[in-house]
N, C-alpha and C positions, 0 to 999 in steps of 0.2 A: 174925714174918717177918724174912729177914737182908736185912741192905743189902745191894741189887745195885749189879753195876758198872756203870760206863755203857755199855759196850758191851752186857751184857745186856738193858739199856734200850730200845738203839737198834733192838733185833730186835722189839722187841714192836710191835706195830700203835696198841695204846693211845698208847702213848709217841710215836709220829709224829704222829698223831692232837693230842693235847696240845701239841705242840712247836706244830702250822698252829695252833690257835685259840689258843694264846699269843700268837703272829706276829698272826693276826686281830684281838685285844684293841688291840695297841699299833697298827694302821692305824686302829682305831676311836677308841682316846684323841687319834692326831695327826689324823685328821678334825674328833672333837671341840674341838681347842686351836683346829686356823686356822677353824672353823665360831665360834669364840669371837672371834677375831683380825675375822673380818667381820663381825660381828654391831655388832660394839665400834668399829670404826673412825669416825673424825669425818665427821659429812655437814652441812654446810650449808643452810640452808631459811630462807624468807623469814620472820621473826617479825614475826606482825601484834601482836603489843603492844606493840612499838618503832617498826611503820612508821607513817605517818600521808598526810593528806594538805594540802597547803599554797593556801588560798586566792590571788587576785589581791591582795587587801591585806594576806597575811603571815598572819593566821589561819591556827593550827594545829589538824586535829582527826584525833584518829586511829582505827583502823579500826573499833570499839567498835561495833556495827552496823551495819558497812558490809560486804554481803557481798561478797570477795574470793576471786577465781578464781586459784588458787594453779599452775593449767597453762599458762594465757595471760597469767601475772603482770600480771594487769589486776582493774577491777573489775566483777565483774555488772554487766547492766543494771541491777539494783534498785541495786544499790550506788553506780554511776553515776547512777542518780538522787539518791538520797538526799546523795550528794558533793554535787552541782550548788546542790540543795536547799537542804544550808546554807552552799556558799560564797554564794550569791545573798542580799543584804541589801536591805530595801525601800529604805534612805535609798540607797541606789546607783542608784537606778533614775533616768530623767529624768523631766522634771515631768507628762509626758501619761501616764505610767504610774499614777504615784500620785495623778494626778486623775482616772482612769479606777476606783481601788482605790477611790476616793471615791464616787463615781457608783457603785459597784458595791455599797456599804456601805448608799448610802442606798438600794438598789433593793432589798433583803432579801438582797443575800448573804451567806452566813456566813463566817468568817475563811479559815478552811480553802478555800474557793470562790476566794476572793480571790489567796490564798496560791499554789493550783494555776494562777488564769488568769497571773497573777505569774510565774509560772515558766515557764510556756507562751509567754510573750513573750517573756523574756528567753533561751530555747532557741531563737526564731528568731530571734531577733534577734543573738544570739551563742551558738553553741549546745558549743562549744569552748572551751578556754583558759579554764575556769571555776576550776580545782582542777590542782594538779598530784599526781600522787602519787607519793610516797619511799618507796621500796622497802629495809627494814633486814636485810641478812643477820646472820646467827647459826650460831655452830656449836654439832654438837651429840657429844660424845665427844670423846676423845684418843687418841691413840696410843699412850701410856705405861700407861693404863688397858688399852687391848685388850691389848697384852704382857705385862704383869702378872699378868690373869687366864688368858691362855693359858700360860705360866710354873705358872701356878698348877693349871690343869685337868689340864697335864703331869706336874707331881708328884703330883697324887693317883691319875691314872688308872697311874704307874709304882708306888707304895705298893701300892694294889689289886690290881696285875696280878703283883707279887710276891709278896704275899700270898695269891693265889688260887693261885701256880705251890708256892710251898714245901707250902700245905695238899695240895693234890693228891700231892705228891711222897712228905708223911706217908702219910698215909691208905694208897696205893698203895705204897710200897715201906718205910716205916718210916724214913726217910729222916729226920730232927732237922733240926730248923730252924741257919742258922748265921749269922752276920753275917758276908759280905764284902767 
């Protein structure tokens, strides 16, 4: 087959044809880059291995168990209990508390009994300002990353789409590959 001209080219249907899903390829690579560029971009979110919670006497304990509601940047009920739980120390207590723990020791309660009525008192009696919690942001991505690889998804999807245009142009018109 002889090489045609471009004008010959331009009449064929095939060749228009080719030309749109060329154009098509390169709206689908620059879809793909900025679909890369947002995927990649840096987001912020609260890291519960860095946040913690800070008792009334400085006691630190962080979230390790503690279940955290990451929409209402607060913590569960369970979780608020469990905080409350361990900021609460028996020696904090006043003296009718842990003479009532005693009385309760000697009447067959078990620790854990003890521990619950313990917590029960000290919830009505103060049932706030038991625990503070610190909230640690964290990011997560950069910018220089999402660019990089969008840069990057653009060069191969242009290798590709070049590659796919010259084979076509072989095959169909005998056309030799050329570097320009």
């Amino acid at each position: 087959m002889s090489t045609q001209s471009m004008e010959d080219l331009e009449e064929k249907a095939w060749y228009r044809i080719a030309k749109v899903l060329y154009g098509i390829g390169w709206f689908f690579v620059i879809f793909i880059a900025l679909s890369t560029i947002y995927a990649l971009q840096p987001n912020t979110y609260t890291d519960t291995d860095k946040s913690y919670i800070t008792c009334l006497d400085g006691t630190r304990y962080n979230l390790d168990g503690i279940e955290y509601n990451s929409i209402q940047e607060s913590l569960t009920p369970e979780g608020d209990k469990k905080a409350k739980a361990a900021c609460i120390k028996l020696q904090a207590y006043p003296e009718e508390i842990k003479a009532a723990n005693d009385q309760a020791r000697q009447a067959g309660y078990s620790e854990n009994q003890i521990a619950q009525l313990s917590y029960e008192y000290t919830m009505k009696a103060n049932p706030s300002n038991v625990y503070k919690l610190i909230l640690i942001e964290s990011t997560n991505g950069s910018w220089g990353n999402a660019f990089i690889w969008a840069i990057g998804v653009g060069m191969v999807g242009y290798v590709a789409l070049e590659l796919i245009k010259k084979t076509v142009m072989y095959i169909l018109t005998g056309k030799k590959f050329r570097v320009e």
